[in-house]
C-alpha positions, 0 to 999 in steps of 0.5 A: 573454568566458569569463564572460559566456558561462558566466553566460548558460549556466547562467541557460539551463540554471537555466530549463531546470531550473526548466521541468523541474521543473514539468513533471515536477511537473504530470505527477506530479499528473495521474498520481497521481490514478489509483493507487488503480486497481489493478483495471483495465488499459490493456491487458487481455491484459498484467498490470500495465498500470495506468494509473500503470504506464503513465504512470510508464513514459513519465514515465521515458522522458522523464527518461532523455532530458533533460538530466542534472542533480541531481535526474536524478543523485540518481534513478538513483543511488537507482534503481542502489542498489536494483537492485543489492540486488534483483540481489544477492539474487536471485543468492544465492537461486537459486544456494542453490536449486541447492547445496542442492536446495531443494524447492518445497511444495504447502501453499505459496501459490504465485504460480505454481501449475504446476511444483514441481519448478522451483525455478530462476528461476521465471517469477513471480520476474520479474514480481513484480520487475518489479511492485516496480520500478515501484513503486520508480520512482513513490515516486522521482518523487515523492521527487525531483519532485513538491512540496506540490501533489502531496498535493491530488491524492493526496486527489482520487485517494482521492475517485474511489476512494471515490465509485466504492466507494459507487456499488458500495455503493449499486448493490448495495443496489437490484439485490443485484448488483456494478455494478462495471464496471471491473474488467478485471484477472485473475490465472490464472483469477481476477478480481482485484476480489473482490465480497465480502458482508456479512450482518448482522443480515439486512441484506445488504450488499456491503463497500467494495472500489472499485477496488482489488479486496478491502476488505482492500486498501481499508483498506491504501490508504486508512488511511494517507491518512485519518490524515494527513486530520487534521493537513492540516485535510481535513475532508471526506476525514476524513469521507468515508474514516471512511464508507468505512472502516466500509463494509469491515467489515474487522477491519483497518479497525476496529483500525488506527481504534482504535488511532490516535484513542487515540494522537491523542487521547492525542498532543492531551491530550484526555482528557476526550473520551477519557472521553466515548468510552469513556463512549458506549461504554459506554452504547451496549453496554449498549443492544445488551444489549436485545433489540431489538438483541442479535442484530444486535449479536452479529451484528457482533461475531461478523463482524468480531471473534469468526470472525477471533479464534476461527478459526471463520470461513473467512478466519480459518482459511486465513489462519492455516493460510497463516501457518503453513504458510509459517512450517513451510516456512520453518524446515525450510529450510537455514540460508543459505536462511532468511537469504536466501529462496528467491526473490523473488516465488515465494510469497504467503501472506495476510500479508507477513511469512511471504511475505517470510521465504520470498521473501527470508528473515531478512535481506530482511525486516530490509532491507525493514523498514529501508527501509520505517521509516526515513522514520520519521525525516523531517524534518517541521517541522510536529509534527502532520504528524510525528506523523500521518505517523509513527503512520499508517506504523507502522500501515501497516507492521503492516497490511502485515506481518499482513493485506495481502502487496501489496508494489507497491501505488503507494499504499505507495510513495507514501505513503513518499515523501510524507513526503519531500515534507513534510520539509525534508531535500530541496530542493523547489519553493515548496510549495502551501498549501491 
């Protein structure tokens, strides 16, 4: 009788989990589609209120009141690890604030500009952290919860993106005015979606942004996907972020483009196309020589590449200036604040380097960079998808260390996740095949 009872309660609970499971699966697809938004807020008066945000908050009340099981067990067991790390450090960082008398500077980008003399659990040391635990919730759903479907949807969530970033393109092209209409999202006094413009050659555009509100955080969404277009066979989205990518004028794009279809291209031994490339380089540089086209190409080099190099332009010089002077402050302070920061979320420079050596110091960066490149090491039976997935999150991580400070972006954590998804060290529902 015992046994009898035992089988029909553990056929009962196995439906439940299976049920379980293809909720939590569908409603990670549905919520997936909106985490390039980072422009827009559900409720406007409350930061961090984006539609992901949102979803993934009711997503994780409805996990805490089901049933346990392994999958419940394994995310808040990833989740207690992880705050006990963010509570760790900000216990040691503050309390070498207080021992050391560590003082604020002005030449630091604060992300709290009012009060220096507060160096003690400053506001923004709260709300960046919470803006990471959102973050590290939505990489653990879909670490635990989403299957192979999940990535059709990640794409469908790059179209929107790109689709609404050539709109504005367009839109700006036959008014001279931002036809944004999204952006609802202001950080102080600042909107959070930044139009910026593109002169070149007297051709006046505006650079790719969609709703992710710069085309530096474009690029820093859209790159990574777009590498792993090519092993997936995802033609049109190859083509369609190749489009959007060229639209951002942003040196970022353009070098993280390079440099990944020469590894590609080197990966496949395809170096007769390799000669053809450079060959058509060639030949397309010496046909901007002429007259006719030396000015608009001089103009192109010197936007994209040759301001940025040199630091005549403006964004090349406050960028270098933040670097250094986050790097100064860094250095000045006592040894154990170097090690461990002063605080997450106090600081944020152009770049996530210097922004995390002061924020959390030496030993944060080393545990940030642990983290984030282990995935290097996921299980992906398919070659062509390891090897994607393993150059587009090398690049990802020096986009992110050199020009892009956006810890929380959902686009990061999702695509962290995913290569868990594609890996056969996790016990996933039947995957999709497209």
């Amino acid at each position: 009788m015992y046994n009898k009872m035992q089988v029909e309660r553990d056929y009962y609970w196995g439906n439940e989990q299976v049920a379980t499971q293809a909720f939590f699966g569908g409603y990670i697809n549905f919520m997936i589609l909106f985490f390039p938004i980072t422009s827009f807020l559900l409720i406007p008066s409350v930061q961090g209120t984006t539609i992901i945000t949102v979803l993934s908050a009711f997503l994780l009340a409805i996990l805490m009141a089901i049933p346990a099981g392994d999958r419940k067990w394994l995310f808040f067991k990833d989740l207690a690890i992880f705050f006990a790390v963010i509570i760790a450090f900000s216990v040691i960082s503050q309390f070498l604030n207080l021992a050391f008398h560590v003082k604020l500077d002005r030449n630091l980008v604060l992300v709290n500009r009012g009060g220096l003399h507060n160096n003690f659990f400053r506001a923004s040391h709260f709300t960046q952290s919470a803006y990471l635990v959102v973050a590290f919730i939505i990489y653990l759903f879909v670490k635990y919860y989403a299957n192979r479907s999940v990535v059709s949807f990640v794409f469908w969530g790059i179209r929107l993106l790109c689709f609404y970033g050539l709109y504005e393109w367009i839109f700006y092209l036959a008014t001279g005015t931002s036809g944004d209409f999204m952006m609802n999202r202001k950080f102080g006094d600042l909107d959070a979606s930044l139009t910026q413009t593109a002169t070149i050659g007297g051709f006046n555009m505006i650079r790719m942004k969609g709703y992710t509100g710069e085309p530096s955080m474009f690029t820093f969404t859209t790159f990574p996907f777009y590498v792993l277009s090519y092993p997936l066979k995802r033609t049109f989205d190859r083509w369609l972020l190749l489009c959007c990518l060229i639209l951002t004028v942003s040196t970022t794009a353009y070098a993280a483009m390079i440099l990944f279809h020469l590894a590609w291209f080197f990966y496949k031994k395809k170096y007769k196309q390799i000669v053809l490339v450079l060959g058509a380089i060639v030949i397309i540089l010496g046909v901007l020589q002429l007259d006719a086209f030396k000015d608009k190409a001089d103009a192109i080099y010197d936007f994209v590449f040759g301001g940025k190099l040199s630091k005549e332009s403006e964004s090349g010089r406050q960028r270098s200036s933040y670097v250094v002077d986050h790097f100064e402050y860094w250095m000045q302070l006592n040894p154990l604040s170097q090690l461990f920061g002063i605080g997450f979320g106090y600081v944020r420079s152009t770049d996530f380097i210097s922004t995390i050596l002061v924020n959390n110091g030496l030993f944060g960066f080393f545990v940030f960079s642990f983290f984030m490149l282990k995935h290097l090491w996921a299980k992906i039976t398919d070659v062509d998808l390891r090897f994607c997935y393993v150059i587009g999150l090398i690049l990802l991580y020096f986009i992110m260390m050199g020009s892009v400070p956006e810890f929380a972006y959902p686009s990061l954590w999702i695509y962290l996740a995913l290569g868990l998804v594609f890996s056969e060290t996790l016990i996933q529902s039947p995957k999709y095949e497209e």
